[in-house]
VEXDONU-703625 format. One record per residue (C-alpha): residue number from 0; residue in three letters; x, y, z. Coordinates in steps of 0.1 Angstrom, whole numbers. Layout:
N
(node NUM ALA (X Y Z))
...
This chain:
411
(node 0 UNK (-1419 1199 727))
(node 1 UNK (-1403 1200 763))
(node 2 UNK (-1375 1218 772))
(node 3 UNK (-1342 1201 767))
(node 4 UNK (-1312 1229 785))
(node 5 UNK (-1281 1229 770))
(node 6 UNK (-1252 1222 798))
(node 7 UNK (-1218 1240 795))
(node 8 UNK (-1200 1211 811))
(node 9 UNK (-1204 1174 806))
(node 10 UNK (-1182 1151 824))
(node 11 UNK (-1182 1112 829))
(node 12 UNK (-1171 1097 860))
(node 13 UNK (-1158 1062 867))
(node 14 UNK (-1166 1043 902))
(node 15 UNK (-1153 1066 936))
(node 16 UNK (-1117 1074 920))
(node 17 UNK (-1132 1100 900))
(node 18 UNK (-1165 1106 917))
(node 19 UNK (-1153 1114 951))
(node 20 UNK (-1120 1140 942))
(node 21 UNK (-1145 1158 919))
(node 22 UNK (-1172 1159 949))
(node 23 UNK (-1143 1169 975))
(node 24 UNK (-1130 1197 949))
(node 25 UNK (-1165 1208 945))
(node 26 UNK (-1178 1208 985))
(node 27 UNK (-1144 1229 990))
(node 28 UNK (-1151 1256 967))
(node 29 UNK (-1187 1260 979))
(node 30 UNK (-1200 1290 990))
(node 31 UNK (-1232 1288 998))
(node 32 UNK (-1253 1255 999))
(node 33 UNK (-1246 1217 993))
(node 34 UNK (-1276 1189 991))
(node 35 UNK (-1263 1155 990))
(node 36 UNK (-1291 1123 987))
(node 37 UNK (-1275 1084 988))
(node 38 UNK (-1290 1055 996))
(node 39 UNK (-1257 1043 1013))
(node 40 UNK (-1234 1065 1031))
(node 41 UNK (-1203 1045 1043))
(node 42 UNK (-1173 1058 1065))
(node 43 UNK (-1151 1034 1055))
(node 44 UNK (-1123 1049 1034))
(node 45 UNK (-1130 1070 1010))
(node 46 UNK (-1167 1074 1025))
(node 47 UNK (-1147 1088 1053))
(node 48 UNK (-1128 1120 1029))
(node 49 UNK (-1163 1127 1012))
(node 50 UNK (-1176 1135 1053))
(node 51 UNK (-1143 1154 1067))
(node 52 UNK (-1152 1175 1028))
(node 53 UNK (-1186 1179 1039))
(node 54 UNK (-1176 1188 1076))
(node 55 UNK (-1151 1213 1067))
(node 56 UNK (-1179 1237 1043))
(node 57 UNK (-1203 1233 1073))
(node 58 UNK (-1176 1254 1094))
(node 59 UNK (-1170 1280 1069))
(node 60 UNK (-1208 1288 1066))
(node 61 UNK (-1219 1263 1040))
(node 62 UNK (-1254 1252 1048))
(node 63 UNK (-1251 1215 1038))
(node 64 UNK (-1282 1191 1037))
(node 65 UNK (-1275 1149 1033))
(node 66 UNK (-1301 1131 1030))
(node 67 UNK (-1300 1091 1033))
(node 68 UNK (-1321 1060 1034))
(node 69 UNK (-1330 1042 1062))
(node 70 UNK (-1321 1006 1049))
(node 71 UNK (-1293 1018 1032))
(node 72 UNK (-1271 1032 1054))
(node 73 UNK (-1264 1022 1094))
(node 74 UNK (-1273 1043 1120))
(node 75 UNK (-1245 1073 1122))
(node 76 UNK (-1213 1058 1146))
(node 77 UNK (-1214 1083 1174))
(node 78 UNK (-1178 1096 1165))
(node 79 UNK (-1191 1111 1135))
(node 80 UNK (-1224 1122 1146))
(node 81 UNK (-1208 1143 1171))
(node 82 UNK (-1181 1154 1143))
(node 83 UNK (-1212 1162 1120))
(node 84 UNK (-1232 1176 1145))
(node 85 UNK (-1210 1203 1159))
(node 86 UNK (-1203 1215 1122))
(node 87 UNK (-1233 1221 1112))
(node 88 UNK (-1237 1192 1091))
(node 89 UNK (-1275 1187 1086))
(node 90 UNK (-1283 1150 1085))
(node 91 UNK (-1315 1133 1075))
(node 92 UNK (-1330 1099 1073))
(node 93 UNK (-1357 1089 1045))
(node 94 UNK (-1383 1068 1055))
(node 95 UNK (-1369 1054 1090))
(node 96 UNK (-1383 1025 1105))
(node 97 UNK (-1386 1014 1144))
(node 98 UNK (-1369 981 1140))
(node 99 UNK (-1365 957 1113))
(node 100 UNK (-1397 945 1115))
(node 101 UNK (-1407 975 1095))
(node 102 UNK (-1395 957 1060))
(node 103 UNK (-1424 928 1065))
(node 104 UNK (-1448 962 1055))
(node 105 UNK (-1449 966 1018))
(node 106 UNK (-1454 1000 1018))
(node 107 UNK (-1416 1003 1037))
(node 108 UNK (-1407 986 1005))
(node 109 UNK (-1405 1023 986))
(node 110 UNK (-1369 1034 996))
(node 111 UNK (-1343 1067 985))
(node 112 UNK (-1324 1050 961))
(node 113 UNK (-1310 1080 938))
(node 114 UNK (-1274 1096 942))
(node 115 UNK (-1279 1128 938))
(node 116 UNK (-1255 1160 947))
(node 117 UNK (-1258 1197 940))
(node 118 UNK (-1234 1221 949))
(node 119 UNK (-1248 1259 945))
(node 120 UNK (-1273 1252 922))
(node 121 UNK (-1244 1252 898))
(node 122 UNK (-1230 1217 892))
(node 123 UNK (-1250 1185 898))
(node 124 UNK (-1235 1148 902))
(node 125 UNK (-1257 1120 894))
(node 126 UNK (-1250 1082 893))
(node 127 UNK (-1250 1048 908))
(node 128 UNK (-1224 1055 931))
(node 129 UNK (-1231 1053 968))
(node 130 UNK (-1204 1070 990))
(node 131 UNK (-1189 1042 995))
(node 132 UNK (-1152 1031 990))
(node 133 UNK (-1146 1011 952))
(node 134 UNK (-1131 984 974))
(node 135 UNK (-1152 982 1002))
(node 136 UNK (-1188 964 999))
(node 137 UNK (-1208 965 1035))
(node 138 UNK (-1217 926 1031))
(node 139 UNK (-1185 914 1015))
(node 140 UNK (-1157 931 1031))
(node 141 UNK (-1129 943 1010))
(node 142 UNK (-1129 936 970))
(node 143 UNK (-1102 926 953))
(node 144 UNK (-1109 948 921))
(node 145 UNK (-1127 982 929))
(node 146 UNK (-1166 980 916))
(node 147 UNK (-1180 992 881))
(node 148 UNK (-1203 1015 884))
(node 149 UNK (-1207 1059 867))
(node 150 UNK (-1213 1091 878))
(node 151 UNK (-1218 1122 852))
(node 152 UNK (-1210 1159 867))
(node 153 UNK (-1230 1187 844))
(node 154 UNK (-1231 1225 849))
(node 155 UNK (-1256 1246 835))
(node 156 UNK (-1296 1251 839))
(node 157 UNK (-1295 1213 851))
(node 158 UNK (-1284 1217 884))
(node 159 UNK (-1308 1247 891))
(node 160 UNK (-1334 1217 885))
(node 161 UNK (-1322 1190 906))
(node 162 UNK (-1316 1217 931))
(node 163 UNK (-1351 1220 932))
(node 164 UNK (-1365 1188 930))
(node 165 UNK (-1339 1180 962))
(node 166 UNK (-1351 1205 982))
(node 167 UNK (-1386 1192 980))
(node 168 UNK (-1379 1164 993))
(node 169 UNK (-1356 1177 1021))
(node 170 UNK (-1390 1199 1034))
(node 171 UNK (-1411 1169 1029))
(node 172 UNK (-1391 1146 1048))
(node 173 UNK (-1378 1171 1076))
(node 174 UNK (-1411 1181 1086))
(node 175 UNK (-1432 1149 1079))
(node 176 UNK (-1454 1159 1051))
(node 177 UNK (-1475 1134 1033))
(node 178 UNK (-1471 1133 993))
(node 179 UNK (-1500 1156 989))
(node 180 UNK (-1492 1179 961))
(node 181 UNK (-1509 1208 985))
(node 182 UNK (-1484 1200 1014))
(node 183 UNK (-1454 1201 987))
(node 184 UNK (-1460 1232 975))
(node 185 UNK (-1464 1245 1011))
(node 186 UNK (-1430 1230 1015))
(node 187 UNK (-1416 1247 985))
(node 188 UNK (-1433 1281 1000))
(node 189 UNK (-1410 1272 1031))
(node 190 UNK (-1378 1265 1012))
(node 191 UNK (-1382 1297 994))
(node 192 UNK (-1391 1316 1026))
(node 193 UNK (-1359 1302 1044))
(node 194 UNK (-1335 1320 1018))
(node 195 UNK (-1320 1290 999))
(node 196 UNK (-1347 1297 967))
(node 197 UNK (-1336 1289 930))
(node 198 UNK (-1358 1293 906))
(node 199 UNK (-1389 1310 921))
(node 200 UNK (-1406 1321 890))
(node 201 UNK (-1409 1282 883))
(node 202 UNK (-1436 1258 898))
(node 203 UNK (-1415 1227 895))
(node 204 UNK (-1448 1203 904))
(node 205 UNK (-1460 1219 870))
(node 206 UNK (-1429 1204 852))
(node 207 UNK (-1430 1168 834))
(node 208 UNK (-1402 1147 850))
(node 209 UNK (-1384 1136 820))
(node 210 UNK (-1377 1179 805))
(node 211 UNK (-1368 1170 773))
(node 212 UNK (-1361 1134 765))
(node 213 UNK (-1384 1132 739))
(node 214 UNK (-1358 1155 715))
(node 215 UNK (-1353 1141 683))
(node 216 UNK (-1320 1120 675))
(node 217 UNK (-1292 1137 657))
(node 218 UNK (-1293 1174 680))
(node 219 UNK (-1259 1185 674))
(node 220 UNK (-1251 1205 706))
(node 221 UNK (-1244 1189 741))
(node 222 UNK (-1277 1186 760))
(node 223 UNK (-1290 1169 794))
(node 224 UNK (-1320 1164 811))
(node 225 UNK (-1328 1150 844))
(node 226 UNK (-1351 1123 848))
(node 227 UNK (-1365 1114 880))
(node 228 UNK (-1386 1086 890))
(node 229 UNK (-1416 1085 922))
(node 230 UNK (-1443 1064 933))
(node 231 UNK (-1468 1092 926))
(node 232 UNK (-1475 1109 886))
(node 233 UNK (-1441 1095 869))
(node 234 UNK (-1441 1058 880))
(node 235 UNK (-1426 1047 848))
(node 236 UNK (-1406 1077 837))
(node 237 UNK (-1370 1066 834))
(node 238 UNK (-1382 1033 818))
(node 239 UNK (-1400 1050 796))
(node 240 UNK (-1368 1070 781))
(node 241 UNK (-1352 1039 779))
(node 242 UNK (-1378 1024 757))
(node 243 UNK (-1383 1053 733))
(node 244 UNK (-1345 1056 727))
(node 245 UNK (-1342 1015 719))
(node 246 UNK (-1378 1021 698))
(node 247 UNK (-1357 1048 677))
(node 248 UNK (-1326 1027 678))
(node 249 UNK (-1306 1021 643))
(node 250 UNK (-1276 1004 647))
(node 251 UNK (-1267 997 684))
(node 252 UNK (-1278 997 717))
(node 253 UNK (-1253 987 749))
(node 254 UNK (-1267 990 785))
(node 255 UNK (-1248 980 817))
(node 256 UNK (-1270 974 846))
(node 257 UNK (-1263 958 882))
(node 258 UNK (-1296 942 886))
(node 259 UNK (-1314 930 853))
(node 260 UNK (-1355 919 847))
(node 261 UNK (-1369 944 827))
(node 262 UNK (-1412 943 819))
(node 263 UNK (-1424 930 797))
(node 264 UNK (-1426 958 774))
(node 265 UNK (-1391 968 782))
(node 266 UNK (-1379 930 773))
(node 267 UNK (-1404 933 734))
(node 268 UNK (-1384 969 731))
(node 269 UNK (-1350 951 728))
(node 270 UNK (-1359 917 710))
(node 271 UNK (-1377 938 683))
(node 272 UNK (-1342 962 682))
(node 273 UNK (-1325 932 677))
(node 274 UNK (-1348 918 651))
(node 275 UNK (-1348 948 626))
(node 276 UNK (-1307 942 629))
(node 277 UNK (-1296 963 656))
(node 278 UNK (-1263 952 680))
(node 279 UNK (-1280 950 711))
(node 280 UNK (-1255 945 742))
(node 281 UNK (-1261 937 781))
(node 282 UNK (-1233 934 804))
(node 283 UNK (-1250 926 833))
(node 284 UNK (-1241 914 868))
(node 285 UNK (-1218 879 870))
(node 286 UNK (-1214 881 905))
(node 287 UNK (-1234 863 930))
(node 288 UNK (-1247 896 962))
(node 289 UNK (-1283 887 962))
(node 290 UNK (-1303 859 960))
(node 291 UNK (-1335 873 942))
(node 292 UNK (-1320 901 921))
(node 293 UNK (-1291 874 911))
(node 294 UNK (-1311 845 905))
(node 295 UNK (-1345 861 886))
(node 296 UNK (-1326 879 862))
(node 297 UNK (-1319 846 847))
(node 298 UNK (-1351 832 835))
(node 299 UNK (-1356 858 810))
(node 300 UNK (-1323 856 797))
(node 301 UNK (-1336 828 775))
(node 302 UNK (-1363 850 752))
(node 303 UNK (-1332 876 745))
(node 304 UNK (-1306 851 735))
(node 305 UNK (-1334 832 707))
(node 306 UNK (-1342 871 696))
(node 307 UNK (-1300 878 691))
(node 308 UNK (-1294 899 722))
(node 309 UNK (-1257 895 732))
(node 310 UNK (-1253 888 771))
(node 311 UNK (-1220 893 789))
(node 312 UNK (-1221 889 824))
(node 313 UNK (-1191 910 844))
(node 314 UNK (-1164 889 860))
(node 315 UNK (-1134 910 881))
(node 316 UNK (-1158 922 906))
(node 317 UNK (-1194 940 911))
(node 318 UNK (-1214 956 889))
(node 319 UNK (-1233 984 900))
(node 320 UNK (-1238 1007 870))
(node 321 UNK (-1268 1016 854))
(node 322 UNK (-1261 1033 822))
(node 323 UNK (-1269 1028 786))
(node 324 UNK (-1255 1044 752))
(node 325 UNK (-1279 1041 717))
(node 326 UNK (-1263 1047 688))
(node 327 UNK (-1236 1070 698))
(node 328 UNK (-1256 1102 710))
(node 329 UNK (-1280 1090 731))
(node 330 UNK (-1267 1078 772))
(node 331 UNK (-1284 1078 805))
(node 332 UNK (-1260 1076 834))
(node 333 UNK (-1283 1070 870))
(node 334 UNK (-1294 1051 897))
(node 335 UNK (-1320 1028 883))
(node 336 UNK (-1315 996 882))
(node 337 UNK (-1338 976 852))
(node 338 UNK (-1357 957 876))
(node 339 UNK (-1398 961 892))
(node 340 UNK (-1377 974 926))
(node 341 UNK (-1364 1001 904))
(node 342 UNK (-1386 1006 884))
(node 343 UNK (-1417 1006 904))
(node 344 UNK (-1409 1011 944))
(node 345 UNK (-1377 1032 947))
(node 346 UNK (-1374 1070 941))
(node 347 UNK (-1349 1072 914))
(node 348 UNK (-1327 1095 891))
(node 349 UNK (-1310 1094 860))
(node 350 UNK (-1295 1122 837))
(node 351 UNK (-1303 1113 799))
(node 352 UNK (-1277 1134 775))
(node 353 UNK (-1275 1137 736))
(node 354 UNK (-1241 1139 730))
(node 355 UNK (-1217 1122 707))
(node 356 UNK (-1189 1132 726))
(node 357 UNK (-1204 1121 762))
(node 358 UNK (-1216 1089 746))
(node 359 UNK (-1185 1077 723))
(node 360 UNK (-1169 1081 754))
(node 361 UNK (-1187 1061 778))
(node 362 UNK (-1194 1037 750))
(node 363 UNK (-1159 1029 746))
(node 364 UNK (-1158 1020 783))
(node 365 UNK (-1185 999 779))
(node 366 UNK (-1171 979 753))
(node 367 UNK (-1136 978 770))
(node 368 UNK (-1154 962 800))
(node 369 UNK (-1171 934 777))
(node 370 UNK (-1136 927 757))
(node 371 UNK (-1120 926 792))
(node 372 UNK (-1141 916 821))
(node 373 UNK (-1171 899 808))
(node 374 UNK (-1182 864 803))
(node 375 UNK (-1201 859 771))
(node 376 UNK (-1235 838 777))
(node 377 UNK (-1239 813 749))
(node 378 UNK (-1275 803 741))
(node 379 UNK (-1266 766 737))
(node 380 UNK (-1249 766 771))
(node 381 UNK (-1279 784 785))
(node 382 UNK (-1301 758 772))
(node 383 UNK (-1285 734 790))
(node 384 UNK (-1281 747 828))
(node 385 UNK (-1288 725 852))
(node 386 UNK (-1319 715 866))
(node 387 UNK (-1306 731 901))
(node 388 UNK (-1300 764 886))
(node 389 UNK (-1338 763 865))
(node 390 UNK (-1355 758 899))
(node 391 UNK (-1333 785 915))
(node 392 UNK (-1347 813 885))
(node 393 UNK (-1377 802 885))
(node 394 UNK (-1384 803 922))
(node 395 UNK (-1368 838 926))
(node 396 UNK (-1387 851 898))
(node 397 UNK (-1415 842 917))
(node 398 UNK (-1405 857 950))
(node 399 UNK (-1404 892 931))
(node 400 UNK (-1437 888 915))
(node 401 UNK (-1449 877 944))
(node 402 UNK (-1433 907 962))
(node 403 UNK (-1448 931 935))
(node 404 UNK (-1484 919 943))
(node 405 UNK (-1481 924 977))
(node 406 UNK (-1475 959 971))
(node 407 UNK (-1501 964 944))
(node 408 UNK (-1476 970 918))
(node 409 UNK (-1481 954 883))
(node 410 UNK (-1450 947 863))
């Protein structure tokens, strides 16, 4: 059975207020070596502190690596390139593109989308959240209510591992190779070469993706594992966690996620929970950002209601998390959205943990938010939506299918 390493800290964080002190705290205290990957990185606000943090360990001697997507975030403003840049500050784009004609090529499609940090290999954040201020959202200004969205900080073996999975991407992306598992490991031979090497006794290409997950319910002490998700030998990794942990389910499963439309065999896992009697809660995204992630989600809505699925759609402002709890010892806080662009094109990460503890805890938050900031979908209601709002499902579905074919994907 794989290899599930006990973590001596756990911690959950909600949206920037407590992501971005315990990332500041942490970039000032390091010593030797910070990697940062986000798929946005905003200098608004509190995007702004997380950089000056950055900035000031790159002066002391702190060789710091960020790493962010293309489409994601903006070309740097030339204020803080040149603040970056005279620190030390190593910047990197994934994937960049010559204009935005680039997007009309499928392949373009396969973006950075995990939040990843590691601070000397000794503490490892992971979540949804972008650096980007709670109450600032690049195509809608300033929000009223900051955005819902998690973060989990764990120290222990864990961060050793994403330490290492980072900096294979780093090499791979800073000097061009393809995905060839031959030119990775002669990027790993490089990282370890150049002084920053973790664990060199370990081939981490060797290692399944998902170290652990597969640990039987009921393990008493706290434990984490890192799941990560690529377009290569784990494809379905993170959804497959997610289904084995609803197939095991006994008495309730609650999942938050920004943008909703599971497969098919992701949608049978939580009807069937919800036939055998399980609670089985969504709290899902009520506010409108994107056309085809808002408006698709909606079609299969309909199957989940009939099988007894409760729906709650959030209210005060976005939804961006991406977490899940099963019956109180069993979470996964990450980056993946349950959706084909997720799922299937975007290089993802999500930490699974079997703790009670962990899991009351950011089950209680859950349920707060569906008591106090969601809307309650009622099946007869549903039923009856307009004829406006059917066509507008049904041709956005299509559009992502659609999508998915053009890039070869099956969903």
């Amino acid at each position: 059975m794989p290899v599930f390493p006990k973590s001596e800290t756990l911690e959950l964080l909600e949206g920037g207020a407590a992501l971005f002190p315990a990332l500041i705290g942490a970039f000032d205290a390091a010593r030797r070596w910070i990697q940062l990957e986000t798929y946005i990185f905003d200098f608004h606000g509190a995007g702004a502190e997380v950089a000056d943090a950055l900035i000031r360990a790159a002066r002391r001697g702190v060789a710091v690596q960020v790493l962010v997507d293309a489409v994601g975030t903006d070309p740097l403003p030339s204020q803080w390139h040149e603040k970056l840049s005279e620190a030390g500050v190593q910047w990197w784009v994934y994937s960049p593109m010559a204009s935005s004609l680039g997007l009309l090529v499928p392949e373009r499609w396969r973006r950075l989308h995990r939040k990843l940090c590691v601070v000397d290999q000794r503490i490892v954040f992971c979540g949804g959240i972008n650096v980007l201020d709670d109450f600032f959202d690049p195509n809608h200004g300033h929000l009223e209510a900051p955005r819902f969205d998690f973060a989990v900080a764990v120290t222990g073996p864990l961060a050793a591992e994403a330490a290492d999975a980072m900096a294979l991407l780093w090499w791979r992306v800073q000097a061009g190779y393809s995905a060839r598992q031959r030119h990775l490991n002669d990027a790993w031979e490089k990282f370890k070469a150049a002084g920053y090497g973790g664990r060199t006794d370990t081939d981490l290409l060797a290692q399944p993706a998902v170290s652990g997950a597969d640990l039987p319910p009921g393990a008493s002490r706290p434990k984490a594992a890192l799941v990560l998700r690529d377009n290569l030998r784990n494809r379905h990794s993170i959804e497959r966690a997610y289904r084995k942990a609803i197939g095991r389910a006994r008495r309730e499963v609650i999942i938050s996620n920004a943008y909703f439309l599971p497969g098919g065999k992701l949608r049978r896992a939580l009807m069937k929970a919800a036939r055998r009697g399980v609670r089985v809660t969504l709290l899902l995204q009520g506010k409108y950002e994107y056309f085809m992630q808002y408006h698709a989600a909606r079609p299969v809505y309909g199957a989940l209601l009939a099988a007894g699925v409760e729906i709650h759609e959030y209210s005060t402002s976005f939804l961006h998390a991406k977490v899940a709890v099963v019956d109180g010892h069993w979470a996964t806080v990450g980056s993946s959205n349950l959706d084909p662009l997720s799922l299937l094109l975007a290089r993802e990460a999500n930490i699974v943990v079997e703790d009670r503890v962990f899991a009351g805890e950011l089950s209680a938050r859950l349920h707060d938010a569906v008591a106090h900031h969601g809307v309650r979908i009622d099946p007869a209601a549903y039923n009856q939506r307009p004829l406006g709002r059917r066509i507008q499902g049904w041709l956005a579905y299509a559009l992502m299918r659609l999508a998915l074919m053009l890039t070869g994907q099956r969903y």
